[in-house]
DODOTI-980064 format. One record per residue: x negated, y, z negated of N, C-alpha, C in turn; residue in three letters. Coordinates in steps of 0.1 Angstrom, whole numbers, plus 5000, padded with zeros to 4 digits. Each point is the difference from the previous one (the first is absolute). Layout:
<gugus>
XYZXYZXYZALA/...
</gugus>
This chain:
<gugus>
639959182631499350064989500549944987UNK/499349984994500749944985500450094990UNK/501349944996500850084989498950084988UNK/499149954998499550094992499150145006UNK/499850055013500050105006500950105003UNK/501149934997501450095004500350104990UNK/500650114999500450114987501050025005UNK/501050074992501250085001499650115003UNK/498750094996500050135003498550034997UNK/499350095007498550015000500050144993UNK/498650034994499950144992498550045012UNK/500450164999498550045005500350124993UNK/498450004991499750094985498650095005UNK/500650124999498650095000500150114989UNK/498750054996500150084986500050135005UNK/500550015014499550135003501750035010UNK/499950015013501850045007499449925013UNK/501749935004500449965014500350135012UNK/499049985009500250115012501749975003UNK/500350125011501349955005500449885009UNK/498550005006500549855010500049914991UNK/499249944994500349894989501550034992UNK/500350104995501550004997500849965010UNK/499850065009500949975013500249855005UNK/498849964998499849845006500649914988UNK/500050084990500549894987501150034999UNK/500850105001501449995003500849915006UNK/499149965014500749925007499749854991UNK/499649974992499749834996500850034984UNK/500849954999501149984988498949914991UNK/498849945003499749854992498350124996UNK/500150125003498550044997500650114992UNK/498850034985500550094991498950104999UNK/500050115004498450084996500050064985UNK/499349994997499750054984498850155001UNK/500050105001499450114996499950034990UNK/498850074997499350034983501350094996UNK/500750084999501050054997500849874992UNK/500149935006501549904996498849874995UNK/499349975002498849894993499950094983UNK/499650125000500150064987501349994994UNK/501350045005501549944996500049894991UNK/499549885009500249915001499049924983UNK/499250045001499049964989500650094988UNK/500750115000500550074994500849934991UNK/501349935010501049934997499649894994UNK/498949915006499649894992499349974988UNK/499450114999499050004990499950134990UNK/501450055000499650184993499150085004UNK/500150144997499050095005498650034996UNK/500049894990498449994999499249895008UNK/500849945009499249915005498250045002UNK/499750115004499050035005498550004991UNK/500849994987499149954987499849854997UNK/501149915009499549884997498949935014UNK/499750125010499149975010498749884995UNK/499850094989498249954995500849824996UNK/500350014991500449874995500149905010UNK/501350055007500249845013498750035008UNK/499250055002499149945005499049934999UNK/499950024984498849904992501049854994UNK/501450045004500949804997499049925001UNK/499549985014499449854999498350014991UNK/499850054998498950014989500650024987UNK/501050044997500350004990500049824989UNK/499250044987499749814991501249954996UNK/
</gugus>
């Protein structure tokens, strides 16, 4: 497989919750990170202040934007 397929560590992102088996199965892989809306909201929190959710409208018109 070629070096550019390879990662150090894979994300699996849902806006909603991981059941227990998917926690359970991702426990066992050190290289897989689950992201739940709980910690996805954190996380945007962290990166972009607590208003991120006002700058929704804007990034989405970026590529139209003159």
């Amino acid at each position: 497989m070629p070096a550019y397929w390879e990662s150090q560590s894979d994300v699996l992102l849902t806006t909603g919750y991981f059941s227990k088996t998917t926690q359970k199965e991702a426990s066992g892989n050190n290289k897989l990170d689950l992201v739940d809306g709980v910690r996805l909201i954190e996380m945007l929190d962290e990166d972009f202040g607590h208003d991120w959710p006002q700058l929704i409208d804007y990034w989405f018109q970026w590529p139209t934007r003159g």
